[in-house]
KEDRENMI-26111 format. One record per residue: x, z, y of N, C-alpha, C in turn. Coordinates in pm, whole numbers, padded with zeros to 5 digits, always signed. Example, Ala and Ser with C-alpha at 12.3 -4.5 7.8 and 13.67 -1.06 7.14 Angstrom:
+01319+00780-00569+01230+00780-00450+01320+00780-00330 +01285+00708-00225+01367+00714-00106+01290+00787+00003 
***
This chain:
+00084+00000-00120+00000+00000+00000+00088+00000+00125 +00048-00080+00215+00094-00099+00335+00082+00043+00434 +00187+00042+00484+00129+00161+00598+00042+00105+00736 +00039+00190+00825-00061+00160+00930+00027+00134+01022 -00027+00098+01129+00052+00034+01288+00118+00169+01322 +00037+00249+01298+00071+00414+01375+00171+00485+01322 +00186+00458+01161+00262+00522+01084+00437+00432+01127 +00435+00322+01120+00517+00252+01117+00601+00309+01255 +00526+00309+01347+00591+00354+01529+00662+00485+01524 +00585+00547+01441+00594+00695+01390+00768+00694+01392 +00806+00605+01237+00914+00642+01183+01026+00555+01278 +01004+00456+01339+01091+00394+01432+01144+00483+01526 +01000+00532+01619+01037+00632+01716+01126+00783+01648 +01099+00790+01581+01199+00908+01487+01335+00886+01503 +01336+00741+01422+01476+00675+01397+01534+00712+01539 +01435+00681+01580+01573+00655+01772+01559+00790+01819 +01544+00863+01779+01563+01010+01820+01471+01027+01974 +01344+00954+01939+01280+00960+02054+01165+01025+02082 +01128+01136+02195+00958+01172+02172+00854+01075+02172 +00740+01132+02146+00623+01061+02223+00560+01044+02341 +00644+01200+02427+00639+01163+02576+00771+01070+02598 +00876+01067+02527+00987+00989+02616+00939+00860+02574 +00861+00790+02456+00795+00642+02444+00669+00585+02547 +00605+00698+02590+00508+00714+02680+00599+00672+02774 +00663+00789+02875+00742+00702+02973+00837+00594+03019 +00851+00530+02874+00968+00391+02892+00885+00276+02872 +00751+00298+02781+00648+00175+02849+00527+00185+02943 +00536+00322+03029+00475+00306+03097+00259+00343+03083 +00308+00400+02944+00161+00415+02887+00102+00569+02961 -00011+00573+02919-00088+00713+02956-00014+00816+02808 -00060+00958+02912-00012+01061+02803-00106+01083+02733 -00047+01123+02547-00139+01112+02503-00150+00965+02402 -00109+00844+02441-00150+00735+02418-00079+00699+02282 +00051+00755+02271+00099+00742+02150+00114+00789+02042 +00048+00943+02059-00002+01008+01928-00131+00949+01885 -00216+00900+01978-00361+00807+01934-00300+00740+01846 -00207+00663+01849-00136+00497+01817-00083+00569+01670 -00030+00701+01664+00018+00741+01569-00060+00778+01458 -00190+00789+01476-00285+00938+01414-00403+00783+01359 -00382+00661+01429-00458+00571+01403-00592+00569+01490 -00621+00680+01561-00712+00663+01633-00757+00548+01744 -00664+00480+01751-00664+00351+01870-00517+00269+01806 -00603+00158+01821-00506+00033+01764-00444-00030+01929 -00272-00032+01921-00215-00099+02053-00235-00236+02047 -00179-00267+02208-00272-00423+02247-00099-00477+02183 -00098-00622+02160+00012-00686+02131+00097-00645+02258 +00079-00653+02376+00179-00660+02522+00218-00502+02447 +00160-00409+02428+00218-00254+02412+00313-00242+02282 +00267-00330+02181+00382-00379+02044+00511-00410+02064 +00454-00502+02200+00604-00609+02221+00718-00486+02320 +00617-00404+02420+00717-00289+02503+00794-00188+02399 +00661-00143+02307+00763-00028+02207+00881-00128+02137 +00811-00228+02080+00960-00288+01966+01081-00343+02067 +01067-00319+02208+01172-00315+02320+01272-00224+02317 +01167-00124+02370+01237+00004+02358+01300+00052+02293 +01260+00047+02166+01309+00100+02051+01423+00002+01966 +01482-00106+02010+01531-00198+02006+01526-00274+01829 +01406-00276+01773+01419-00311+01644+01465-00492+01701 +01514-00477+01523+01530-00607+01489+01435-00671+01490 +01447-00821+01458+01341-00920+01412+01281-00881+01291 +01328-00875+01200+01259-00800+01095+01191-00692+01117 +01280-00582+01198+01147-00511+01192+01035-00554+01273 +01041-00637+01387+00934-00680+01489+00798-00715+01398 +00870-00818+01321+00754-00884+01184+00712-00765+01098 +00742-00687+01066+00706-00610+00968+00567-00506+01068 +00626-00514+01209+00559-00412+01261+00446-00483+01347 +00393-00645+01361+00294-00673+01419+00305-00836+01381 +00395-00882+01303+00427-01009+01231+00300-01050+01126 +00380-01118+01033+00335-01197+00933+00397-01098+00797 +00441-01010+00791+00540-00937+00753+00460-00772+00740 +00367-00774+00844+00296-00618+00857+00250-00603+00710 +00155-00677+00641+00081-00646+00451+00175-00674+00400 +00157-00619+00219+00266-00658+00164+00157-00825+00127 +00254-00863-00016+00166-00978-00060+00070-00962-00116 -00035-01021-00159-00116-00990-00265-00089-01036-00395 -00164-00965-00465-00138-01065-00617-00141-01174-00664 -00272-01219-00596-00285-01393-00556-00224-01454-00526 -00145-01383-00373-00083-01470-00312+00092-01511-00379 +00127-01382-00461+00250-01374-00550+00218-01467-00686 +00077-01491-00721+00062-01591-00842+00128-01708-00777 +00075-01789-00733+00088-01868-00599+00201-01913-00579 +00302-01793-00582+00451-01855-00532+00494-01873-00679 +00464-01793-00731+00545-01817-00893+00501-01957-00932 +00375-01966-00905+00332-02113-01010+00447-02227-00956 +00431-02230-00791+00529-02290-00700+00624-02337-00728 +00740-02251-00825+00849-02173-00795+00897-02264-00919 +00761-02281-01089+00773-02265-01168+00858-02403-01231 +00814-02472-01216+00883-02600-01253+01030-02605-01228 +01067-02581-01122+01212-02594-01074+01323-02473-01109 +01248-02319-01166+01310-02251-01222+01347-02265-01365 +01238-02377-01393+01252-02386-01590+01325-02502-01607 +01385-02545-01482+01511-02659-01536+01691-02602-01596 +01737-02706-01666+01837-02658-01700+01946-02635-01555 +02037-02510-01613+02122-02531-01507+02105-02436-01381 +01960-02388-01374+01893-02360-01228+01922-02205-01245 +02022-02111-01158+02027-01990-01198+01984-01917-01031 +01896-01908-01036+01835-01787-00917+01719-01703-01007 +01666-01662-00857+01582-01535-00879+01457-01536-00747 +01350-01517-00700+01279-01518-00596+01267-01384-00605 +01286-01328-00461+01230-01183-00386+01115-01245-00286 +01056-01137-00284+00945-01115-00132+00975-01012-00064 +00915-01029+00052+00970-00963+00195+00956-00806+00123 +00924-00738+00078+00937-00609-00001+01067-00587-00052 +01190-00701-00103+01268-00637-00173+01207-00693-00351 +01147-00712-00369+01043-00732-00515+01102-00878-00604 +01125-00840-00681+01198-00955-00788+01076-01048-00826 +01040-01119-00786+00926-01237-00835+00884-01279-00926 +01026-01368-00953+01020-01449-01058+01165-01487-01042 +01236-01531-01196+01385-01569-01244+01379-01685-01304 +01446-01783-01290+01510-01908-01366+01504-01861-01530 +01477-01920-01565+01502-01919-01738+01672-01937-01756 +01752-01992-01716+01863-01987-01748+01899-01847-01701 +01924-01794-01560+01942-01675-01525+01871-01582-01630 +01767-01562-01666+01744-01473-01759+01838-01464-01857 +01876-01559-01975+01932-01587-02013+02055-01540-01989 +02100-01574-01901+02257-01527-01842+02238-01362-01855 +02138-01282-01825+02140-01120-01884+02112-01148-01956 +02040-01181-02067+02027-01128-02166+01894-01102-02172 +01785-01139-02070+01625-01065-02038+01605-01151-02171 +01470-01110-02285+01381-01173-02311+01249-01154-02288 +01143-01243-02358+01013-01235-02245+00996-01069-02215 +00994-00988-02288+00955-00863-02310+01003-00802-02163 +01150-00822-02099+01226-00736-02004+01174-00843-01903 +01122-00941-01912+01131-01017-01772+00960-00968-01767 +00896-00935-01817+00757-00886-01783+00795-00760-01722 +00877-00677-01725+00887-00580-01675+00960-00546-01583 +01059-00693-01562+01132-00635-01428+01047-00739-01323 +00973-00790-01306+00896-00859-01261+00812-00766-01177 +00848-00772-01010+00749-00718-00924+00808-00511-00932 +00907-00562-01028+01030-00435-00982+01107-00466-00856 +01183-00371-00746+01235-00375-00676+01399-00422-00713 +01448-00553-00632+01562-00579-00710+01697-00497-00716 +01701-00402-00627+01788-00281-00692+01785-00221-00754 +01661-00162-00774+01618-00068-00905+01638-00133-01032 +01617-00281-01047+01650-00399-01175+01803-00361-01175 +01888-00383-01070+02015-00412-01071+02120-00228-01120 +02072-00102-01062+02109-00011-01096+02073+00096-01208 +01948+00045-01248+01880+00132-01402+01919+00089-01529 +02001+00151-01571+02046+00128-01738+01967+00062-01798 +01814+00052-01837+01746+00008-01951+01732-00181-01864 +01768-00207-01803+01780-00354-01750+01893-00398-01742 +01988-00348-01826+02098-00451-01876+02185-00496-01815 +02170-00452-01633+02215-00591-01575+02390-00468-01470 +02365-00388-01518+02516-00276-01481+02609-00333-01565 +02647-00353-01709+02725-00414-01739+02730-00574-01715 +02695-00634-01653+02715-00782-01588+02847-00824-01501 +02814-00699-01431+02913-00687-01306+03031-00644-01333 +03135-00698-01224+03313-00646-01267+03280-00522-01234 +03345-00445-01308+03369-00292-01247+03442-00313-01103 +03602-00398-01120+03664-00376-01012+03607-00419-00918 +03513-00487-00858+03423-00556-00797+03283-00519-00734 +03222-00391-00841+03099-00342-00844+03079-00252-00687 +03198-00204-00651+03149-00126-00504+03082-00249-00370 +03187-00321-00403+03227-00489-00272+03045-00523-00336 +03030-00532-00462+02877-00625-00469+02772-00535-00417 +02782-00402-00471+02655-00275-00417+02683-00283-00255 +02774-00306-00179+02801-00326-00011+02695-00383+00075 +02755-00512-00015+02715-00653+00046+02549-00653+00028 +02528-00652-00093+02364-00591-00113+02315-00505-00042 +02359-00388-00028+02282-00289+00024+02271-00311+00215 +02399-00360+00219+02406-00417+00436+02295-00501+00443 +02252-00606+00326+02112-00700+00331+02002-00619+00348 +02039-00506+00245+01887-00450+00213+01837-00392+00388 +01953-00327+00414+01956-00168+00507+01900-00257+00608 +01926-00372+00643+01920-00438+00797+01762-00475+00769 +01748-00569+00631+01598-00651+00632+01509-00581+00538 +01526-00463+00488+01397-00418+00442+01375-00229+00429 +01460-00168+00441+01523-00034+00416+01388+00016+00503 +01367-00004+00621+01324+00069+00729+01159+00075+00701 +01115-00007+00541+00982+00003+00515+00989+00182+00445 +00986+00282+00502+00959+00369+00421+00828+00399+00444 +00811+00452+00291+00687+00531+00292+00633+00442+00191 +00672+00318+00192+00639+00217+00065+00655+00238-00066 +00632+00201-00164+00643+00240-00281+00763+00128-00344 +00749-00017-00263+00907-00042-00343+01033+00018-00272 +01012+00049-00149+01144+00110-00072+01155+00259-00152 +01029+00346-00194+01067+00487-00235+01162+00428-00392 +01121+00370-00430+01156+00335-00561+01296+00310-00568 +01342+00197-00483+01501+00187-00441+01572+00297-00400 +01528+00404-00322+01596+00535-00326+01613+00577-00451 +01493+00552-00516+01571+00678-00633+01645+00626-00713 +01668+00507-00733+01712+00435-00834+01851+00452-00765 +01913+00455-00626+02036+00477-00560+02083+00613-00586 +01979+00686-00573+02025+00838-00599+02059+00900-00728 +02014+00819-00843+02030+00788-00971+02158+00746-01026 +02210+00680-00932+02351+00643-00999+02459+00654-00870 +02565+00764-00891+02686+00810-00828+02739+00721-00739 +02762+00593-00782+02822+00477-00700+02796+00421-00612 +02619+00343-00636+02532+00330-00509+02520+00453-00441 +02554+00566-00462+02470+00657-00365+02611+00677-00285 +02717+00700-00301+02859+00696-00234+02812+00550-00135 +02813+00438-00180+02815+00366-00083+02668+00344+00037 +02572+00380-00074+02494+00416+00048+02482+00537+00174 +02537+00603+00120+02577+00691+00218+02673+00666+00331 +02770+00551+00307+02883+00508+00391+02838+00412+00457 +02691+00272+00433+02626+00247+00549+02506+00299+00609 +02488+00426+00576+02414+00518+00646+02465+00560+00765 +02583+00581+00724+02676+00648+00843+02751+00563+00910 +02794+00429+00904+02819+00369+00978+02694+00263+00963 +02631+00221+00985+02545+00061+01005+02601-00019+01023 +02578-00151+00911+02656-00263+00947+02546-00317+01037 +02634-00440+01073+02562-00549+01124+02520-00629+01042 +02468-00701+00974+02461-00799+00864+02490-00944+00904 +02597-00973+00877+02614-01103+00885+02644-01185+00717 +02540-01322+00766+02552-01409+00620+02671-01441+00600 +02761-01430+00552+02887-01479+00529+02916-01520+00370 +03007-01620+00326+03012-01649+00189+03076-01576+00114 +03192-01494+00196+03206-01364+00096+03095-01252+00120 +03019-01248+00193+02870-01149+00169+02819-01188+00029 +02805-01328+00035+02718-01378-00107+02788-01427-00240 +02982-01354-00227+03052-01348-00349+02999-01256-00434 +02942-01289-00595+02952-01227-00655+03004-01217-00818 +03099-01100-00841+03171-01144-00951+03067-01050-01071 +03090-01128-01163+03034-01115-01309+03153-01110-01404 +03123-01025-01492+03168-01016-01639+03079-01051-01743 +03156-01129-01849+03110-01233-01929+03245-01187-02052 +03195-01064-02100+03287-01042-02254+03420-00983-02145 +03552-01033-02188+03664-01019-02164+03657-01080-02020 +03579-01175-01949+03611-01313-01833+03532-01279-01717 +03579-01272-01601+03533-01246-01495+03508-01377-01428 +03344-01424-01370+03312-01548-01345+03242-01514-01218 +03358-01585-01082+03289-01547-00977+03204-01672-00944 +03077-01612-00834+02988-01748-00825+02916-01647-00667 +02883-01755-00567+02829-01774-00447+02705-01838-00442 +02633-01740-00389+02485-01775-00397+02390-01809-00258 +02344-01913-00198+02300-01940-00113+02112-01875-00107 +02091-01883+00028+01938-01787+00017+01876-01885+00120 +01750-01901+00104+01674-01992+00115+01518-01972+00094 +01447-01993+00228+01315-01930+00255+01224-02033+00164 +01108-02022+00032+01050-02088+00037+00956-02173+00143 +00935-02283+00119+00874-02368+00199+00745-02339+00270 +00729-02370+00408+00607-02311+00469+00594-02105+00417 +00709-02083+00403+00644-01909+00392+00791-01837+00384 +00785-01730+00464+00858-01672+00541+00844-01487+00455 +00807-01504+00379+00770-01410+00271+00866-01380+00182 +00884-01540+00085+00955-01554-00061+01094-01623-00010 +01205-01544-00078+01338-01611-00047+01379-01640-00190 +01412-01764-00155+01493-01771-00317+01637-01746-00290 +01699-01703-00369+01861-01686-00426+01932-01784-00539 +01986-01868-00490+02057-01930-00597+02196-01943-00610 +02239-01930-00703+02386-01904-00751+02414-02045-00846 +02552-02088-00720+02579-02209-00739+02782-02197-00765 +02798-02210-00917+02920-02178-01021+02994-02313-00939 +03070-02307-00956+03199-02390-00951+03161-02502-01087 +03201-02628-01113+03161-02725-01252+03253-02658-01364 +03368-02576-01414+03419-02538-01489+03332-02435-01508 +03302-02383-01403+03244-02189-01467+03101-02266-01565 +03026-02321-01430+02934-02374-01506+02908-02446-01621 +03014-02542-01657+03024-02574-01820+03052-02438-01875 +03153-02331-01890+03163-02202-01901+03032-02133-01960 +02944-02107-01859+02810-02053-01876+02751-02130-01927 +02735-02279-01934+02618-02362-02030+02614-02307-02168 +02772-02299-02188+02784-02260-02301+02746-02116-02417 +02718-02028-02276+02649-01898-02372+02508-01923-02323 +02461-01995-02256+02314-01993-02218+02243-02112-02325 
***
């Protein structure tokens, strides 16, 4: 379940270490006006959306999340929808991604990528519409031994600077509570989440952002993955991981 307009201002204005009289006086509102806004009693006009998400200097992401296209999560429908979409071009050979939605939420996977863990139908019904960290850090999903050890802090980084900037700030959600615990669950993510807690990155796309190394038996197979908004919707991102032609003959071969 989505939170409310009020709830959302709530935790922003928190974040910035700000009252509700000091938000009152930097847009200029009546006193009073922003515990209404908080408590749900009165819905703000867009011009009063656009002054708080000023003030409070969110990102674009959060702007969308907080009066966007981005405020609901998806529906079920609307997540059938992208999968059917999605479906043809994930069940080709060769094709190794994964689709998230603006939640953080694992969609739907390539049949080869499955493959490449090890999912069969059984685990891909279940990590399906799981949060993709919680897939990536919980033992019974296979996917902790994938990764280089020597490597595994640099990949939990780079992931988590994505997460922290474009989706972290949904709390109160049930896939964001879920990604906490699954961080707090394992020693390593929680060391590094704690280190961009305390410092905040900036997130920048960079191609070593989207290096990621894998273990494959004895063989470490690095591969760079480009991200890419499905078409007409600003919701579903696909991820695809595009091998070098050696790795990839490499991998044809256990897939």
């Amino acid at each position: 379940m989505s939170l409310t307009t009020g709830q959302k201002i709530k935790y922003f204005r928190k974040r910035a270490q700000m009252s509700q009289f000091d938000l009152e006086l930097e847009i200029n509102a009546s006193p009073g006006s922003i515990s209404r806004i908080e408590n749900s009693n009165t819905e703000p006009t867009k011009e009063t959306l656009y002054k708080i998400s000023d003030v409070l200097e969110l990102n674009k992401y959060e702007r969308d999340y907080l009066y966007g296209s981005l405020a609901t999560a998806a529906t079920d429908e609307e997540v059938k929808v992208a999968q059917g979409l999605i479906e043809e071009y994930f069940s080709r050979k060769g094709v190794l991604a994964y689709m998230l939605d603006d939640r953080y939420r694992l969609i739907s996977v390539s049949k080869d990528f499955a493959k490449f863990f090890g999912f069969n139908d059984e685990t891909i019904k279940q990590v399906i519409m799981q949060p993709l960290i919680k897939v990536m850090l919980l033992p019974e999903f296979n996917i902790l031994q994938s990764f280089s050890p020597d490597e595994f802090e640099d990949t939990l980084r780079h992931n988590f600077s994505k997460y922290y900037y474009e989706s972290s700030f949904m709390q109160g959600e049930q896939p964001t509570i879920e990604t906490m615990e699954a961080i707090a669950g394992n020693p390593t993510a929680t060391k590094v989440w704690e280190e961009i807690l305390a410092d905040p990155p900036k997130y920048v796309n960079t191609m070593e952002s989207r290096t990621v190394v894998f273990k494959i038996g004895f063989t470490k197979v690095k591969m760079v993955y480009s991200v890419e908004f499905m078409a007409n919707s600003q919701r579903y991102l696909i991820i695809e991981y595009t091998p070098e032609n050696a790795v990839l003959k490499f991998i044809q071969k256990i897939i």
